[in-house]
DRENLUM-707564 format. One line per field, with one value per residue (C-alpha): y, z, x. Coordinates in nm, 2 decimals. Layout:
BEGIN
yy Y ...
zz Z ...
xx X ...
END
This chain:
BEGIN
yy -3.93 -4.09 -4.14 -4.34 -4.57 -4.80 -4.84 -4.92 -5.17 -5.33 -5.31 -5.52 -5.78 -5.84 -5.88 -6.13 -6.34 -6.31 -6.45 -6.69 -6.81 -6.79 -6.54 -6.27 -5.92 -6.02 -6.36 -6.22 -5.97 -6.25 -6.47 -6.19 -6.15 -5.75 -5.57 -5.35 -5.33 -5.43 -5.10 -5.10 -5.37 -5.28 -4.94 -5.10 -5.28 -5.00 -4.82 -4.52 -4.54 -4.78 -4.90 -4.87 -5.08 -5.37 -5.41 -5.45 -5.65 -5.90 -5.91 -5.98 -6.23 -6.42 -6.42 -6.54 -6.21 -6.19 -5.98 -5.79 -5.68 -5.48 -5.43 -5.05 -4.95 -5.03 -4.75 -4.42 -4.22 -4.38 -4.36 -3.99 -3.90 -4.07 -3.88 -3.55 -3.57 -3.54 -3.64 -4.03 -4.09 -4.24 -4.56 -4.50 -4.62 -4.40 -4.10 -3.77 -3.55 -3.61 -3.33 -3.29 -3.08 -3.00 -2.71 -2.45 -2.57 -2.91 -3.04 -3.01 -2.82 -3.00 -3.35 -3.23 -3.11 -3.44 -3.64 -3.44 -3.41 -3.79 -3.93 -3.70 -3.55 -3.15 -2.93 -2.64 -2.43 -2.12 -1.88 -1.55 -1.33 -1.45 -1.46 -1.08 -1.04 -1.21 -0.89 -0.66 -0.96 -0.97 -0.56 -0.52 -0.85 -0.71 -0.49 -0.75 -1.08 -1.13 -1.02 -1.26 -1.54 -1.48 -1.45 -1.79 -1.97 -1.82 -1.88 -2.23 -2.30 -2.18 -2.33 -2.64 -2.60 -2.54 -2.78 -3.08 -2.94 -3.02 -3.36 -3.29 -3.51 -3.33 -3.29 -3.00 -2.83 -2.81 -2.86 -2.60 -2.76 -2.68 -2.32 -2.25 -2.45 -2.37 -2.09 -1.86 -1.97 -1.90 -1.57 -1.53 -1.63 -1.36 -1.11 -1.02 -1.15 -1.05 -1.24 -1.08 -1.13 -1.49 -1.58 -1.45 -1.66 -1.99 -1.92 -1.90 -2.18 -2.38 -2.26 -2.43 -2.74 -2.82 -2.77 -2.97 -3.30 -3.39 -3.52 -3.89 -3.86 -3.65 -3.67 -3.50 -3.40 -3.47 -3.24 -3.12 -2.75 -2.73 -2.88 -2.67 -2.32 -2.45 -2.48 -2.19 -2.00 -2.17 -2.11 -1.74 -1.64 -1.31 -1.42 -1.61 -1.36 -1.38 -1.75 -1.75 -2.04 -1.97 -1.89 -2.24 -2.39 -2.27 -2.36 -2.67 -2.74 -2.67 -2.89 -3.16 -3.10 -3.05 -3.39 -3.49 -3.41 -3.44 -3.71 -3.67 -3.84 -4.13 -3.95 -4.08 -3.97 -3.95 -3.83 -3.59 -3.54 -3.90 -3.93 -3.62 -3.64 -3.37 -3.70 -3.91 -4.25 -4.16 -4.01 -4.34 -4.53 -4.25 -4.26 -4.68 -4.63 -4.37 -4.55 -4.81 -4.59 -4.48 -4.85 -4.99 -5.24 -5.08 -5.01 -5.36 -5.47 -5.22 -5.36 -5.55 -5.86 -6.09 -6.39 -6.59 -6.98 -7.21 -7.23 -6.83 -6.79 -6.43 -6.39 -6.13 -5.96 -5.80 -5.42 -5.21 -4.91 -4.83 -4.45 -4.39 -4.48 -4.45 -4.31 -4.29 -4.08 -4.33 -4.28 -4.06 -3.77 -3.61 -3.87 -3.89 -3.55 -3.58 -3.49 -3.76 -3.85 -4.02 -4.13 -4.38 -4.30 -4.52 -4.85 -5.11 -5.06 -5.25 -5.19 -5.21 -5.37 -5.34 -5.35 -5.00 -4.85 -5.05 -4.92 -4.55 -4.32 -4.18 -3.91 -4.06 -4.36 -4.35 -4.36 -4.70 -4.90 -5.04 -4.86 -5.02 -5.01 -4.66 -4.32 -4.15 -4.04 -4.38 -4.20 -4.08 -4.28 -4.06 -4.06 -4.36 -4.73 -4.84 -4.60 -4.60 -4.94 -4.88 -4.64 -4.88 -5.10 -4.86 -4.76 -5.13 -5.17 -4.85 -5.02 -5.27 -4.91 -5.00 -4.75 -4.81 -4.72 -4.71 -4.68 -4.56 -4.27 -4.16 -4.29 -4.18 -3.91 -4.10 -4.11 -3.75 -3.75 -3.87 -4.08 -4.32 -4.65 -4.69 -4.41 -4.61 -4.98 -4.78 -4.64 -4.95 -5.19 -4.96 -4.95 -5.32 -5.41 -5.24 -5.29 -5.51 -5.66 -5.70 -5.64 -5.73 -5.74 -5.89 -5.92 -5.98 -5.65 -5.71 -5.45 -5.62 -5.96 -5.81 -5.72 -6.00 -6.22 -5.98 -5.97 -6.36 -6.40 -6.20 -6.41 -6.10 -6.19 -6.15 -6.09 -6.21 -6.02 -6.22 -6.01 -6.15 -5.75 -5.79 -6.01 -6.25 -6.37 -6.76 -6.69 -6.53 -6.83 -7.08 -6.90 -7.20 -7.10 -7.29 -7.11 -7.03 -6.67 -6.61 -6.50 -6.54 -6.31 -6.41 -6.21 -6.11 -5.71 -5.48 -5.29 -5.64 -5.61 -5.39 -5.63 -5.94 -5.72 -5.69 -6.06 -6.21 -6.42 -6.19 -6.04 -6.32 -6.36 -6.04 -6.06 -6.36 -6.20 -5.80 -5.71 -5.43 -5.41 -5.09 -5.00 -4.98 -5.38
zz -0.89 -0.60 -0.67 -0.36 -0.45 -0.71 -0.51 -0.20 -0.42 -0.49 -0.11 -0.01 -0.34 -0.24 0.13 0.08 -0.15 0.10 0.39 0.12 0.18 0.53 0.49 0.72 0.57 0.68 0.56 0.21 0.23 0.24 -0.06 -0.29 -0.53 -0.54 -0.26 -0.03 0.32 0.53 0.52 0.13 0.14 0.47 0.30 -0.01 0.19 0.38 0.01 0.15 -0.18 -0.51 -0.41 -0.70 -1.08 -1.00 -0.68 -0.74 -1.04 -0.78 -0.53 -0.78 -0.96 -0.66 -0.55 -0.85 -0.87 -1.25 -1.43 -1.61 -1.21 -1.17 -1.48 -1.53 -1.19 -1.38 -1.61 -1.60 -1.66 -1.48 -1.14 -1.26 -1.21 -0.88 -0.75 -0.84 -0.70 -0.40 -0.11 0.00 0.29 0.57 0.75 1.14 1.30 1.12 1.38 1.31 1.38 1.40 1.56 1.48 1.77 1.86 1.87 1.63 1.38 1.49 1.16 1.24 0.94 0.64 0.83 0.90 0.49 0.39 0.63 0.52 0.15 0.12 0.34 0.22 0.53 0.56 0.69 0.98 0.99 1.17 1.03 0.81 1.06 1.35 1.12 1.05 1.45 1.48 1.32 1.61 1.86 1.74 1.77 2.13 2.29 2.62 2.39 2.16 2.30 2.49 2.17 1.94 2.14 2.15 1.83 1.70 1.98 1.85 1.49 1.51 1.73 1.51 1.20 1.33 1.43 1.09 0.90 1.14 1.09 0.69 0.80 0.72 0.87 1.00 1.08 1.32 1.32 1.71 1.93 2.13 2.43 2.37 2.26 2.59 2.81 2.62 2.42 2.66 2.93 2.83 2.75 3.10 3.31 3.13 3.25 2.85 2.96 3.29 3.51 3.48 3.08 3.15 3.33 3.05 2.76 2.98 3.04 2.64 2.65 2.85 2.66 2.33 2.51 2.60 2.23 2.04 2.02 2.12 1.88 1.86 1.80 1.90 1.69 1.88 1.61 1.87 1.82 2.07 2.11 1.89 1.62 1.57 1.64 1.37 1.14 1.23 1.13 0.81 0.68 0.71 0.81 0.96 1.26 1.33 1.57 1.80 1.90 2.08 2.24 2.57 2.42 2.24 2.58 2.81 2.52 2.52 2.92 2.90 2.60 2.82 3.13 2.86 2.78 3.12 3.16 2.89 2.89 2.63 2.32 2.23 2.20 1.95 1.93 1.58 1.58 1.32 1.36 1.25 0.98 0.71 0.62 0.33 0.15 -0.09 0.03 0.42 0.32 0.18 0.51 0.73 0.53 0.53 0.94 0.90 0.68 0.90 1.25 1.04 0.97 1.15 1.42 1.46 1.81 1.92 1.70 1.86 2.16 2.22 2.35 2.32 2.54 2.27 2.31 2.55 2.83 2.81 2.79 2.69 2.30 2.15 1.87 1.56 1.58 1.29 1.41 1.34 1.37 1.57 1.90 2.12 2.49 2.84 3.10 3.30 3.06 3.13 2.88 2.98 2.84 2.54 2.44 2.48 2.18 1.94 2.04 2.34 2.22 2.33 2.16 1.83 1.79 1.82 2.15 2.32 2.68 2.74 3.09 3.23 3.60 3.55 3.83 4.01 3.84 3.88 4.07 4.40 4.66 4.96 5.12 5.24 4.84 4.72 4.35 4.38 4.16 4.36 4.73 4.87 4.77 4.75 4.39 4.29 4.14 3.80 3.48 3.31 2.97 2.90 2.77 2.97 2.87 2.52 2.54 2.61 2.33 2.07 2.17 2.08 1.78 1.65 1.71 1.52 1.24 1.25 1.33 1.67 1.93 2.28 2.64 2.83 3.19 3.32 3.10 3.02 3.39 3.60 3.40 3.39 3.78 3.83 3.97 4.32 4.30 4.52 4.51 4.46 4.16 3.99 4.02 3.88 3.57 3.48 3.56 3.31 3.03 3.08 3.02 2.71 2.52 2.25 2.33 2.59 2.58 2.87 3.01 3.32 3.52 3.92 3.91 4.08 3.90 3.56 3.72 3.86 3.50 3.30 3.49 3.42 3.02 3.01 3.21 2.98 2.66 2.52 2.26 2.53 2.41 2.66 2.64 2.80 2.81 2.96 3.10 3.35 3.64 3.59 3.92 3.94 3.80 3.48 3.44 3.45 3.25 2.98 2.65 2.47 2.57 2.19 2.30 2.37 2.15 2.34 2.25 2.40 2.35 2.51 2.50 2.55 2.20 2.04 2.13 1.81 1.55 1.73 1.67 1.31 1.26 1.00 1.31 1.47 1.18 1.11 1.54 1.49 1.17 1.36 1.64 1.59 1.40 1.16 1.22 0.92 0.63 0.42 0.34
xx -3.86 -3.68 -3.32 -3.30 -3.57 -3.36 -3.08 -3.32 -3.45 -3.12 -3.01 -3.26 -3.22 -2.83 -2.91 -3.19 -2.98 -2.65 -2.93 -3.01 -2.67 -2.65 -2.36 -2.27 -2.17 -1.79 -1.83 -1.92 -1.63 -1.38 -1.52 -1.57 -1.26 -1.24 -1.07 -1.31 -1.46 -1.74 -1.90 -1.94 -2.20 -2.34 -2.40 -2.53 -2.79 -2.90 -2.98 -2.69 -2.51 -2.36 -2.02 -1.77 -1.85 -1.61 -1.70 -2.09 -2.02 -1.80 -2.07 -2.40 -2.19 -2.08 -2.43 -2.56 -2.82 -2.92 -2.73 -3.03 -3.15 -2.79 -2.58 -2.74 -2.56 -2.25 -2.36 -2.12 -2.44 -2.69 -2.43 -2.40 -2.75 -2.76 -2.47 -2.63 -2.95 -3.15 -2.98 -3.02 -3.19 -2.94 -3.06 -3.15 -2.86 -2.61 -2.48 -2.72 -2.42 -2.03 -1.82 -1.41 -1.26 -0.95 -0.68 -0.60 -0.37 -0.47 -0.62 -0.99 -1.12 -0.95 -1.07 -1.42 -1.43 -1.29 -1.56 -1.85 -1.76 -1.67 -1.96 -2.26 -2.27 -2.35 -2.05 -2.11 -1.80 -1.81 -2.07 -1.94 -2.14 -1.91 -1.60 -1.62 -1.59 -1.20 -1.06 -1.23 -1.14 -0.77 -0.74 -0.93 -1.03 -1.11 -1.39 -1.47 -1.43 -1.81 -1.95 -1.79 -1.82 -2.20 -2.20 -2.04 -2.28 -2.60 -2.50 -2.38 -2.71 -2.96 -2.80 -2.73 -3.12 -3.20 -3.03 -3.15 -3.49 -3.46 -3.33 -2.98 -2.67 -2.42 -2.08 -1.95 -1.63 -1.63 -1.90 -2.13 -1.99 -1.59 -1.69 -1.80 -1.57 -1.25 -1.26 -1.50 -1.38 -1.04 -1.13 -1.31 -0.99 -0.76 -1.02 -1.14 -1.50 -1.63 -1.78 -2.17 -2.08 -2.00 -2.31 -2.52 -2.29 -2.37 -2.74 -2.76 -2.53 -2.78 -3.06 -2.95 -2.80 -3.17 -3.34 -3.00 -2.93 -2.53 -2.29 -2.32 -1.97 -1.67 -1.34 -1.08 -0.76 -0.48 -0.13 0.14 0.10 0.44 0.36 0.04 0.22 0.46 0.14 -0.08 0.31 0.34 -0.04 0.03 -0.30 -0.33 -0.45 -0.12 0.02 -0.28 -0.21 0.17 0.28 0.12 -0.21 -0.19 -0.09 -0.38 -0.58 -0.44 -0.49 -0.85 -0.93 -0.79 -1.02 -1.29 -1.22 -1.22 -1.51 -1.78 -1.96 -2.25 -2.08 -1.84 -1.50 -1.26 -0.91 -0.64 -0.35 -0.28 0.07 0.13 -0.11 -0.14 -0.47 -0.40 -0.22 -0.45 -0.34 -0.41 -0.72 -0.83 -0.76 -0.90 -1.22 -1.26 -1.25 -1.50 -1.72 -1.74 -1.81 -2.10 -2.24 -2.48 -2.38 -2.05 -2.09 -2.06 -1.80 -1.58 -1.54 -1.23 -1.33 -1.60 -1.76 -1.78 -1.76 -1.96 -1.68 -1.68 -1.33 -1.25 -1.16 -0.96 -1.20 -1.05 -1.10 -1.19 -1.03 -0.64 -0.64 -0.95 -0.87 -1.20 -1.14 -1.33 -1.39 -1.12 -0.87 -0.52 -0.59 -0.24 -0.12 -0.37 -0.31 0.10 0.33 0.42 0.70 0.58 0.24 0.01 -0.29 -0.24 -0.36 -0.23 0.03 0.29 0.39 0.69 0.80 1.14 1.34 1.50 1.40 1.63 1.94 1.79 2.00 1.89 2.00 1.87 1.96 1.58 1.46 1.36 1.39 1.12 0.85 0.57 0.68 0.69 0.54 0.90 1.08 1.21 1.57 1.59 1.65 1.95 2.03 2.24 2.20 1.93 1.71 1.82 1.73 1.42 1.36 1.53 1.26 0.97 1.20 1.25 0.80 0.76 0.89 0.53 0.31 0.33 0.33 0.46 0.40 0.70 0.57 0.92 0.84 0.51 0.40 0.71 0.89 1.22 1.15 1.11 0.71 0.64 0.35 0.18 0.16 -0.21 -0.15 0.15 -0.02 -0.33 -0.23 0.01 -0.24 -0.48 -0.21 -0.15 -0.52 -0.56 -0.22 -0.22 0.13 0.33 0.71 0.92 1.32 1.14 1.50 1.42 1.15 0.87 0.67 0.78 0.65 0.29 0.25 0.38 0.11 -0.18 -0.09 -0.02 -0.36 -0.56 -0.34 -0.19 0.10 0.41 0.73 1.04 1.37 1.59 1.98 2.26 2.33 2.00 1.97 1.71 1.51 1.43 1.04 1.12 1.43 1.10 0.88 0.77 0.86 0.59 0.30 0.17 0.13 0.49 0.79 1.14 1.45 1.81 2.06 2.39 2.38 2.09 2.18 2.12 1.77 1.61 1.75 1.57 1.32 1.34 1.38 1.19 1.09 0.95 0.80 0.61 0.48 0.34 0.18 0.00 -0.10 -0.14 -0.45 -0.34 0.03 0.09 -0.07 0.22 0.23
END
């Protein structure tokens, strides 16, 4: 009997009477009455699986399918059967394999379970046979450590192998790739492999990359090496001692120039210090976002912008993703893989804009303010009002689920890198373009001016701060305050700032403008 076959059958009935209707998938998802997302029906379509009673029921009854041709998928026992048996048959544009990466202590393993259990995907965690090498590895690595890595690459490889050769979907906890450019190289450049050793690991390495397919997809669980020592101490494995701070570290430094550099798979970031994936209700939202990376189409609608209408004026598209953030080989993955507390990685972002350089304090009457002009240490930022400014900003967005850039810190340090010019303009211009709003104390800097054009040009929501502490230059005075894009704050004292922020005013510009604000509303 094929399982798969009825639910095909009804897939293709509720698709045929949407078209009927001239309805789009997203279309249908807004006239329906029960609460769900686009992937349900797309998966429904596609025959991958029965979305839940009330939602079926609300899709067939608003498109007037006859009850007789779906009321038995209500059915406790007939949705029972289908769950247990044989594995459904995935449409062709669903990813073949999904890897979850990332540092120990990181996250990787529960989220990879959660993924494959919840999607119907099959898990590859590290084989038994390699396993019984870590207690060896952990007593003599310099003995061991060639050995055991050879071991979890041929394992994973001819598993992998197998289970794509029974048609199997998969989902990898880490890919072949990250093995050997973090973890065997790592144990290469503290001398525990040797060089003749190494060579033979990469010509295997080589070997398999030619007769396996790469990930379609690579999440990578990002953590600050803190926070995951913290963990790997509380779990209490014995293993724990084997990863100190330092060992995390290096760890951590060659996962980033892994990142740097591979190129084979669409990389997707989440941050797993900000969302607990162990809890129900973040489960449910990580899920949604997975469900939908997994639907067909969702490629395109990722993108965030469109040329939509006949004059070609750019459009902001909605994006599907609030967790997931996707990354490129252009992207600043110092920055991606930075500690929480300065992250930049969740979506949405605001940048926030400011002329503090030029109250930065210098030791040379050569340094300049100007964080554009000249490649000299622009004076550091101290700890103070100004820059607790600043941070009440990002603290007063945090408050939406907004995470912020703040250029002054996670580009310049508080002013204590020398960079260049070309290097500053670079990276701000790059964080500018893909914000989602733009925040600005535009004063007389003409950093904060360069990058207020670029966001108003591109019609991101801008936000004007306009303090009675900061000289203003004659621009930012005429800035017209109409523009529908712009949200205007005036206020007297810098430390007024955050409560403007939590205005119901401003609550309701941003629930206008910013696609996915929080998900506790």
């Amino acid at each position: 009997m094929n399982i798969s076959s009825p639910i095909s059958q009804l897939g293709k009935l509720v698709k045929a009477y949407r078209e009927n209707l001239n309805l789009t998938q997203l279309e249908l998802l807004d006239k329906i009455e029960v609460k769900t997302n686009r992937s349900t029906i797309a998966h429904l379509e596609q025959g991958l699986r029965l979305p839940r009673p009330m939602v079926l029921r609300s899709i067939c009854s608003f498109l007037n399918i006859p009850e007789q041709l779906w009321i038995n998928f209500e059915s406790p026992n007939i949705r029972k059967i289908i769950n247990a048996g044989p594995e459904l048959k995935y449409p062709i544009e669903s990813p073949g394999i999904i890897s979850v990466s990332g540092i120990m202590g990181s996250g990787k393993t529960t989220l990879a379970r959660l993924i494959a259990s919840s999607l119907g995907y099959k898990y590859i965690s590290e084989n038994r046979i390699a396993l019984a090498y870590l207690k060896d590895l952990n007593t003599d690595p310099s003995r061991w450590a060639f050995e055991t890595q050879l071991t979890f690459l041929c394992q994973k490889s001819l598993e992998i192998l197998k289970e794509l050769q029974e048609g199997n979907r998969l989902i990898l906890d880490r890919t072949i790739s990250e093995d050997a450019d973090v973890f065997a190289t790592y144990f290469k450049n503290i001398n525990h492999i040797d060089e003749r050793a190494y060579q033979t690991y990469r010509s295997l390495v080589e070997y398999f990359k030619t007769v396996l397919p790469d990930p379609e997809i690579v999440i990578y669980c990002k953590c600050s090496v803190s926070e995951a020592y913290k963990r790997i101490n509380e779990r209490g494995r014995l293993d724990k001692n084997n990863h100190s701070k330092k060992h995390l570290e290096d760890i951590n430094k060659l996962y980033t120039k892994w990142l740097g550099e591979y190129d084979k798979s669409t990389i997707y970031t989440i941050d797993s210090e900000k969302w607990d994936w162990r809890k129900e209700k973040n489960q449910q939202y990580i899920l949604r976002e997975f469900e939908y990376l997994c639907s067909e189409n969702e490629i395109e609608s990722t993108q965030l912008y469109l040329f939509a209408d006949k004059n070609k004026k750019k459009v902001k598209a909605k994006s599907p993703f609030k967790l997931l953030r996707k990354i490129d080989q252009n992207s600043d993955y110092s920055i991606l893989l930075s500690p929480a507390g300065s992250d930049t990685n969740t979506f949405p972002t605001a940048y926030i804009a400011a002329p503090f350089t030029a109250i930065a304090t210098t030791n040379s009457n050569n340094q300049s303010t100007d964080l554009f002009k000249i490649d000299l240490p622009h004076g550091e930022i101290k700890k103070g009002k100004y820059r607790n400014a600043l941070l009440s900003v990002e603290s007063g967005l945090q408050t939406y689920g907004i995470s912020s850039i703040i250029p002054h810190r996670d580009v310049n340090s508080w002013g204590s890198k020398i960079l260049s010019a070309r290097e500053v303009v670079r990276r701000c211009t790059e964080q500018v373009t893909s914000c989602d709003l733009f925040v600005a104390i535009l004063g007389d800097s003409h950093g904060a001016h360069y990058e207020f054009g670029l966001a108003l040009g591109m019609n991101k929501p801008c936000v004007i701060i306009h303090c009675s502490e900061i000289n203003e230059s004659f621009i930012s005075n005429g800035f017209d305050h109409n523009n529908k894009y712009a949200f205007t704050i005036y206020c007297e004292k810098l430390s007024q700032i955050k409560n403007h922020l939590l205005s119901e005013e401003f609550k309701k510009y941003i629930n206008k403008y910013i696609e996915g604000i929080s998900y506790d509303d």
